[in-house]
C-alpha positions as CSV (number, residue, x, y, z in Angstrom):
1,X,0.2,-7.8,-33.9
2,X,-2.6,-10.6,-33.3
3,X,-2.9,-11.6,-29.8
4,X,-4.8,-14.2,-28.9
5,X,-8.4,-14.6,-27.0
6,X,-6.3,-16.1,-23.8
7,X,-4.1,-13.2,-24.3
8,X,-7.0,-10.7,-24.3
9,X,-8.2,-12.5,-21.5
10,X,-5.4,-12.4,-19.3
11,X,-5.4,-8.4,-20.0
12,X,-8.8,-8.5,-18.7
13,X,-11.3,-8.5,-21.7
14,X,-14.3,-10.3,-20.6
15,X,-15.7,-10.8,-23.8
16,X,-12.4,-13.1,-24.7
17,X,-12.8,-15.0,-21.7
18,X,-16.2,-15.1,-22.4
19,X,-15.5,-16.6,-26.0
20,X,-12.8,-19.2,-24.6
21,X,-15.6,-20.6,-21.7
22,X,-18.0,-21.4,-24.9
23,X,-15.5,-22.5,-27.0
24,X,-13.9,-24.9,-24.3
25,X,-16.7,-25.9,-21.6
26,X,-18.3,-28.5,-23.5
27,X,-14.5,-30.5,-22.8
28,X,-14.3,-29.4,-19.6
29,X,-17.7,-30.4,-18.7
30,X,-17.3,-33.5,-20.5
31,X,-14.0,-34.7,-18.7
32,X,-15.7,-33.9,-15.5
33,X,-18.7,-36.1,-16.2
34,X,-16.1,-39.0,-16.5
35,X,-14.9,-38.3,-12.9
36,X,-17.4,-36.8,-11.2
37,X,-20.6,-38.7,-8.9
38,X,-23.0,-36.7,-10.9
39,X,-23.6,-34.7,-14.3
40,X,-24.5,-31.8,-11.5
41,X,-22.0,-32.3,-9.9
42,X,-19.5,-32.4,-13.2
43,X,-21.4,-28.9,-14.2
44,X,-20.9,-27.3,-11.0
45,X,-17.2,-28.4,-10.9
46,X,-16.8,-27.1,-14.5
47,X,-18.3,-23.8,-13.3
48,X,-16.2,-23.2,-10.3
49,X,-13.1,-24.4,-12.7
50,X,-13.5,-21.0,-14.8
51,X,-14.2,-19.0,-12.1
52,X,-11.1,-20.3,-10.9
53,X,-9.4,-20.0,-14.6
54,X,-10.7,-16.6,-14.7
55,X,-9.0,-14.9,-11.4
56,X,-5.9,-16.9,-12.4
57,X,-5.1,-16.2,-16.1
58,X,-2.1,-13.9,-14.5
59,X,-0.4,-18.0,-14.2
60,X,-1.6,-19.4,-17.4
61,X,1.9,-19.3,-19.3
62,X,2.8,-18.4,-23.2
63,X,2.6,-21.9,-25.2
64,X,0.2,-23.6,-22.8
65,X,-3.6,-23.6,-24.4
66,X,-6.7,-22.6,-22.2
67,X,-8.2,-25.9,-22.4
68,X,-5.0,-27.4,-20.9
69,X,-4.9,-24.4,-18.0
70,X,-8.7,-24.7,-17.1
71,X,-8.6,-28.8,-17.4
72,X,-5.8,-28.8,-15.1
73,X,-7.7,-26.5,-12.5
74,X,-10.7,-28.9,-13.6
75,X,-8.7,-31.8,-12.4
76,X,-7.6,-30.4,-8.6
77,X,-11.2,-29.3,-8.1
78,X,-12.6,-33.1,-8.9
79,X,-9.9,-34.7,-6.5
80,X,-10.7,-32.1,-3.9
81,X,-14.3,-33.0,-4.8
82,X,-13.6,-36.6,-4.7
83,X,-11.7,-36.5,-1.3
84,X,-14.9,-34.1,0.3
85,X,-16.9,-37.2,-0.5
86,X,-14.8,-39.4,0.5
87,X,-14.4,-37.8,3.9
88,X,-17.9,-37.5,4.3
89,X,-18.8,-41.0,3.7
90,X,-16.7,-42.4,6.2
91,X,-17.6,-39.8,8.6
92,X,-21.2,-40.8,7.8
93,X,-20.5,-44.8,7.7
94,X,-18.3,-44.7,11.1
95,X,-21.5,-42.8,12.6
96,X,-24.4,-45.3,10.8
97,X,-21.9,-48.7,12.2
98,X,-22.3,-46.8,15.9
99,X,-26.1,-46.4,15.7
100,X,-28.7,-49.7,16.3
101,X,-31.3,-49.9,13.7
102,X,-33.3,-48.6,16.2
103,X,-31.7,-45.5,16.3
104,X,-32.0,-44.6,13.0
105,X,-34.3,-41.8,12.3
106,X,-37.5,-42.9,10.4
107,X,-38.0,-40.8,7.8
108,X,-40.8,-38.7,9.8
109,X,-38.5,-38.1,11.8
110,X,-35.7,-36.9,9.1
111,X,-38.8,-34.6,8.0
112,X,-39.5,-32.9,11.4
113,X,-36.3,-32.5,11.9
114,X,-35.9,-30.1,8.8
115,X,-39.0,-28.3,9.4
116,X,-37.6,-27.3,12.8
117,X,-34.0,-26.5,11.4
118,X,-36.1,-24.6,9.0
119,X,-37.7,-22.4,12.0
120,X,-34.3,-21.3,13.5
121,X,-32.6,-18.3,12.3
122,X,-30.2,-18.5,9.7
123,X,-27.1,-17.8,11.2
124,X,-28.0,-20.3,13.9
125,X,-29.2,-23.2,11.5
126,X,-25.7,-22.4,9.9
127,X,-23.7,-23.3,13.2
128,X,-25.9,-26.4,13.5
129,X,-25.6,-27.5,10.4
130,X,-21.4,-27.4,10.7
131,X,-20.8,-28.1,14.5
132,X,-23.3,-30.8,14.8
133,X,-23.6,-32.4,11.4
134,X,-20.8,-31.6,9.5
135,X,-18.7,-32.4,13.1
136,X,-16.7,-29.0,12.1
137,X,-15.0,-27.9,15.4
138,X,-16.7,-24.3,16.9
139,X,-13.4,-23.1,15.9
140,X,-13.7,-23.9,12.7
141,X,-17.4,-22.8,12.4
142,X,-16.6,-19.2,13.4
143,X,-14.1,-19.1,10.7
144,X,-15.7,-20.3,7.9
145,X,-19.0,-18.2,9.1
146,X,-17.4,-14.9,10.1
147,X,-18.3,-14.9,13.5
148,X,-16.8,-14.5,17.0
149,X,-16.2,-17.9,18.7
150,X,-19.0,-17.1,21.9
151,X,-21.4,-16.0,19.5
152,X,-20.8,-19.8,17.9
153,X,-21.0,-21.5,21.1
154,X,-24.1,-19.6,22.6
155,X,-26.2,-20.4,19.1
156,X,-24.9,-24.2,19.5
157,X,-26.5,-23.9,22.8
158,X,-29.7,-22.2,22.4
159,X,-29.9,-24.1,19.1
160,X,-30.0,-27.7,20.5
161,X,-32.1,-26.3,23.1
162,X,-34.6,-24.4,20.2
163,X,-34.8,-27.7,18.2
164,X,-35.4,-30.3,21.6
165,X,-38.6,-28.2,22.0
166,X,-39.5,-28.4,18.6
167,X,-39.3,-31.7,18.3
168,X,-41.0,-32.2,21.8
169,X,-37.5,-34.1,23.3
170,X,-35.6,-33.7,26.0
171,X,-32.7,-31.9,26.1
């Protein structure tokens, strides 16, 4: 009996899966282009969308092609994508329409900022990056980072503290 490449692939033969990402990823890739706010950002959709296509094959069902299984996945991870940036832009445009014109950082000061993220430890910079910038709760940084909630709050601490220095400001 012939079974197909997404058959073999849902049975777990990498080298079918392998042949359906070649033969289907320029479609993919090219839909995505049409949604996404970058080519990168199409490519790196496409990506996660066979990832995501190949721990799921167990749901692709008989009669329903590859291309339309992984497209569909394609399409939930560019809304999800699409909503990320849309969340972030207001976030970022509610902050900007807060700040004077004053307040906004120079771009000297955009670099010396990095440089001193860059000199904290990684774990640290991490909690920085999600409690302060990204306005994650500390909750919410301990989960996505693994790590107990006090261990979150005391490198929020020392970290604002850490990068004040740095940058020769007040706390």
């Amino acid at each position: 009996m012939n079974r197909t490449r997404s058959e073999r692939a849902r049975d777990g033969s990498e080298a079918a899966f392998a042949a359906l990402v070649a033969e289907h990823q320029q479609a993919v890739r090219q839909f995505l282009r049409r949604l996404a706010t970058t080519p990168a950002d199409a490519d790196d959709l496409a990506q996660e969308a066979f990832v995501t296509a190949w721990a799921r094959l167990d749901r692709l069902k008989p009669g329903v092609s590859f291309r339309t299984f992984v497209c569909g996945i394609a399409w939930r991870k560019a809304q999800n994508d699409r909503r990320r940036v849309r969340r972030a832009e207001n976030r970022d445009g509610a902050w900007l329409s807060l700040r004077t014109t004053e307040e906004t950082p120079s771009h000297e000061t955009r670099l010396s900022l990095d440089k001193a993220m860059a000199a904290l430890p990684l774990d640290m910079r991490a909690v920085i990056s999600l409690c302060v910038a990204e306005d994650y709760s500390h909750a919410e940084a301990a989960e996505i980072l693994g790590l107990p909630l006090g261990t979150v709050k005391s490198h929020i601490q020392r970290g604002r503290a850490r990068l004040c220095q740095l940058l020769g400001v007040e706390p």
